[in-house]
C-alpha positions as CSV (number, residue, x, y, z in Angstrom):
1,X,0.0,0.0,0.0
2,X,2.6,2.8,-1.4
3,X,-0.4,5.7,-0.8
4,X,-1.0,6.0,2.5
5,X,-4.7,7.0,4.4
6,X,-4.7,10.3,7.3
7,X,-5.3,7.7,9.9
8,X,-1.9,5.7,8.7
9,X,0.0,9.0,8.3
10,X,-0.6,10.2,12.0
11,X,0.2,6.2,13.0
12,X,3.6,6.4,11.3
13,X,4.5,9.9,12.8
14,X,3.5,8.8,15.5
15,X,6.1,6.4,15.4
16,X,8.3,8.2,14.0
17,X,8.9,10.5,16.9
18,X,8.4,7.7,19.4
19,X,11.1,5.6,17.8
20,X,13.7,8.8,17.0
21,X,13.3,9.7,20.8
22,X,14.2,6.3,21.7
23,X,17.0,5.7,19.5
24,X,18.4,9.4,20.5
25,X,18.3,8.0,24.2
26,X,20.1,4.9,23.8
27,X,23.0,6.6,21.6
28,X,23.2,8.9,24.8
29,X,22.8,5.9,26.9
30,X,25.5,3.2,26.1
31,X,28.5,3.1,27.6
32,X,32.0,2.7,26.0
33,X,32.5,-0.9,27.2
34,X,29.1,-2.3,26.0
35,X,28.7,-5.1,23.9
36,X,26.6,-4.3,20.7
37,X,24.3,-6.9,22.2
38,X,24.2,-5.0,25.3
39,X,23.1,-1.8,23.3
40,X,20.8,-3.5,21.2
41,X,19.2,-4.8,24.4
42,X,18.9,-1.5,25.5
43,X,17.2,-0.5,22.8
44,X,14.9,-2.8,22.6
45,X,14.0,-2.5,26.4
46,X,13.3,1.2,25.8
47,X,10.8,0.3,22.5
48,X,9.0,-2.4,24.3
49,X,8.2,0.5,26.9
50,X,6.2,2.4,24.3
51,X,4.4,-0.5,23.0
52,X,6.9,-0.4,19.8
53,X,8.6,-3.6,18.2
54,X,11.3,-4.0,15.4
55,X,11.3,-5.6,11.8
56,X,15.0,-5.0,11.4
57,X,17.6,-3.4,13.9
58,X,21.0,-3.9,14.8
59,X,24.2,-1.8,16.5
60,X,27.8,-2.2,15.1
61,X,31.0,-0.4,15.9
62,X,34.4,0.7,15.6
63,X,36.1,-1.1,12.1
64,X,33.2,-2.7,11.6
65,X,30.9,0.1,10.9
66,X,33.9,0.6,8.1
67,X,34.2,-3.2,6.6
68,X,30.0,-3.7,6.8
69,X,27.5,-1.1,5.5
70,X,25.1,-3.4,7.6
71,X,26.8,-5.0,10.3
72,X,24.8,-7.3,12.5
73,X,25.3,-6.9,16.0
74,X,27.9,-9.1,18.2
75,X,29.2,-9.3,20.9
76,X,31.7,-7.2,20.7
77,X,33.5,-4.4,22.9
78,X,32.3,-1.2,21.9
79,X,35.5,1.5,21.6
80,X,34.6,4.7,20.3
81,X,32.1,4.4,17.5
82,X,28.5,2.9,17.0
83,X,25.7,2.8,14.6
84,X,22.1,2.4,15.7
85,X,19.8,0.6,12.7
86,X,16.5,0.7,13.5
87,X,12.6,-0.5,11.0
88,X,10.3,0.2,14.2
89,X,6.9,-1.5,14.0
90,X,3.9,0.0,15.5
91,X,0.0,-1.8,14.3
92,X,1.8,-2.8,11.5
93,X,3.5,0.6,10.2
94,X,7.5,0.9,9.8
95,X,9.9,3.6,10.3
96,X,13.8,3.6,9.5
97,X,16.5,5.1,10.7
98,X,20.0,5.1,11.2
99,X,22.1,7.3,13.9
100,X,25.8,7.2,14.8
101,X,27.4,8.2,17.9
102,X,31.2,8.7,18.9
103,X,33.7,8.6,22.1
104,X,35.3,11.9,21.7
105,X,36.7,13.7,19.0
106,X,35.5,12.9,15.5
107,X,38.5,11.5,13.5
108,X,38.7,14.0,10.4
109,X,38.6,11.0,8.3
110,X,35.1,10.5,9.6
111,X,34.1,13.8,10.3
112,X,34.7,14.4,5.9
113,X,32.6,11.6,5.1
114,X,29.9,12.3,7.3
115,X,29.5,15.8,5.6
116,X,29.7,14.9,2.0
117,X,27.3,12.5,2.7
118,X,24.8,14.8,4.3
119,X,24.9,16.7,0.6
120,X,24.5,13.4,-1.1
121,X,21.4,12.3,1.4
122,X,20.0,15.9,0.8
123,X,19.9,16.1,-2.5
124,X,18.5,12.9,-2.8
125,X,15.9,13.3,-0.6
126,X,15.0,16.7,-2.5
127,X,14.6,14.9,-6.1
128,X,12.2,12.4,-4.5
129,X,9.2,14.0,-5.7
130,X,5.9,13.7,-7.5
131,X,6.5,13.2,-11.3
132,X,9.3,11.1,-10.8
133,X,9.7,7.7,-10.5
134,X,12.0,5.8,-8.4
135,X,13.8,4.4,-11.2
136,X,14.9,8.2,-11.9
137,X,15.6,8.8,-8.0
138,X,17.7,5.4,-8.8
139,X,20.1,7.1,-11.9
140,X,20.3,10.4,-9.6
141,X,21.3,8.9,-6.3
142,X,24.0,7.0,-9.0
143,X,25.1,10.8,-10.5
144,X,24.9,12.4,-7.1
145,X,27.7,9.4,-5.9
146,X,30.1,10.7,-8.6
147,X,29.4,14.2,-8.5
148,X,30.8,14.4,-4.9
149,X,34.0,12.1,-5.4
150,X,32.1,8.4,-4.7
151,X,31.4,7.0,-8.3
152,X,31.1,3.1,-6.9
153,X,29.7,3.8,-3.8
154,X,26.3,2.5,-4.8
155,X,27.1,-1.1,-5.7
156,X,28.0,-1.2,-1.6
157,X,24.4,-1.1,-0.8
158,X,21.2,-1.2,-1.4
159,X,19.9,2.6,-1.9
160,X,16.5,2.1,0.0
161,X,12.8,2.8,-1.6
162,X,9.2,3.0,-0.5
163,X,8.1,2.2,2.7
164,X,4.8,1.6,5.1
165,X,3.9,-1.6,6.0
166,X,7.1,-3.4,5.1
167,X,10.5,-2.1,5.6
168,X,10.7,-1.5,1.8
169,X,8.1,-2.6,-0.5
170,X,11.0,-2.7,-3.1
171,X,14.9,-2.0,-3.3
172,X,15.4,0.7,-6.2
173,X,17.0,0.2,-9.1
174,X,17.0,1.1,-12.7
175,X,13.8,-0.4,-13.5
176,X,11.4,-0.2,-10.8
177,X,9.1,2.1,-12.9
178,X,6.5,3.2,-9.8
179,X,5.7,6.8,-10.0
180,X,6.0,8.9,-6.5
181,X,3.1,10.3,-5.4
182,X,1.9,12.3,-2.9
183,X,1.3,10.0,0.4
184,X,4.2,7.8,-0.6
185,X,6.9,7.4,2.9
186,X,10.3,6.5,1.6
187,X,13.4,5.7,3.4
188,X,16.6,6.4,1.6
189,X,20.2,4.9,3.3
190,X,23.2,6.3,1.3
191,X,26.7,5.8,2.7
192,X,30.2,6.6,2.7
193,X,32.2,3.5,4.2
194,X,32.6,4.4,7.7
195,X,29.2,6.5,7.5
196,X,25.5,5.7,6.9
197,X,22.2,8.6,6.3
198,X,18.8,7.5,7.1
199,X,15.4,8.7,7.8
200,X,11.7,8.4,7.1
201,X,9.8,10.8,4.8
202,X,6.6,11.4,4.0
203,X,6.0,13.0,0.5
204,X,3.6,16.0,0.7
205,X,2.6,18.3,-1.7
206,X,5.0,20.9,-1.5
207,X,7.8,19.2,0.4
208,X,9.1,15.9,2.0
209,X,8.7,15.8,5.7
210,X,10.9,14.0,8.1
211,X,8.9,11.8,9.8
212,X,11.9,10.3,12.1
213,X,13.4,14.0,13.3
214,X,13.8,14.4,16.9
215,X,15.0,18.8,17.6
216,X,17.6,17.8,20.3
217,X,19.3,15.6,17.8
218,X,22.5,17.6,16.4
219,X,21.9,18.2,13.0
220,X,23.7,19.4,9.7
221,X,21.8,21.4,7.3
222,X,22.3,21.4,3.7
223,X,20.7,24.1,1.3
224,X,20.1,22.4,-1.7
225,X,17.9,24.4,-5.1
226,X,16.9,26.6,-2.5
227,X,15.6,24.3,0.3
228,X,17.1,23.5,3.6
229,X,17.0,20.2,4.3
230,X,18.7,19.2,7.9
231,X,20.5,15.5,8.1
232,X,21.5,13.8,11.1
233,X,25.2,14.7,12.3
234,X,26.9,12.0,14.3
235,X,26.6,12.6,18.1
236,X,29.9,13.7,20.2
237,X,29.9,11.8,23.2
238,X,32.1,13.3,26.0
239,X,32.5,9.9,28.0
């Protein structure tokens, strides 16, 4: 069901906040020393609380986060850096999202990466809009890789699609022909290796809101054709 109803729209951002909230706690929560099992525990103990569970979610860190653009949680040590993945399910609706967190200073290695790829996400996220298709959104996110030095960067991972009651009711690619319409949520998930960008949107007729945003979040904001479109820095932790 790519279009969806008011009811189902105030459900997902609904969720959306709920589960952004949650996931902003736990990155501010977990302690250098946890396992990624022991964050992921965490995370789900704080979902369960609101009633919320998960389709997909996992926490990786350190090297890992570098050598996997999805890696599974394990039991490992956490040092300095960890990703949060997150497809919250609430009567049936999903939201994505990704969020990052790190021990100390950013490495300027990282701290490059992760704002190059808040242009790519932005942009992205600005072309996804009614008249297009997500075969088009496809060849764009594909351009928008070269244009800012990353050429290859899309055969890494899958790019991410349409969303609502399933994670992704598709991967796209160069041929899924399916217009974008107003209604549609869609969840793109660029990356640089090392860095990930994701969120839920809902298209609306004159812009694409966030649906997975939480204000206390920090944030980078991109101006992109004359829209500013803020993208989820990676959080500093001081201990």
């Amino acid at each position: 069901k790519y279009i969806l109803d008011d009811k189902e729209i105030e459900t997902l951002k609904e969720l959306g906040i709920k589960t952004s909230v949650i996931v902003s706690r736990v990155c501010g929560e977990i302690k250098k020393g946890d396992s990624e099992f022991n964050g992921l525990a965490l995370l789900h103990k704080h979902l369960i609380d609101e009633g919320i569970t998960s389709n997909v979610s996992f926490i990786g860190s350190d090297k890992r986060i570098f050598d996997y653009r999805h890696p599974i949680t394990t039991f490992k040590k956490i040092d300095n850096y960890f990703m949060v993945v997150i497809c919250s399910e609430f009567k049936g609706l999903i939201a994505s999202m990704s969020r990052s967190a790190y021990f100390g200073k950013i490495p300027k290695e990282i701290e490059e990466k992760k704002n190059i790829l808040a242009k790519i996400d932005a942009e992205i996220i600005q072309h996804t809009r009614p008249g297009k298709t997500y075969a088009e959104v496809f060849k764009f996110i594909k351009n928008t890789y070269e244009k800012f030095g990353y050429k290859d960067e899309w055969k890494h991972h899958l790019q991410g699609g349409p969303l609502g009651y399933s994670p992704r009711y598709f991967l796209a690619n160069e041929f899924t022909d399916v217009s974008i319409e107003v209604g549609h949520a869609f969840a793109w998930n660029p990356t640089v290796r090392g860095t990930k960008s994701e969120d839920t949107f809902l298209v609306k007729e004159d812009f694409n809101e966030c649906l997975t945003y939480d204000k206390n979040w920090p944030s980078i904001e991109i101006k992109t054709s004359g829209m500013a479109i803020k993208r989820p820095d990676i959080l500093e932790r001081k201990k």
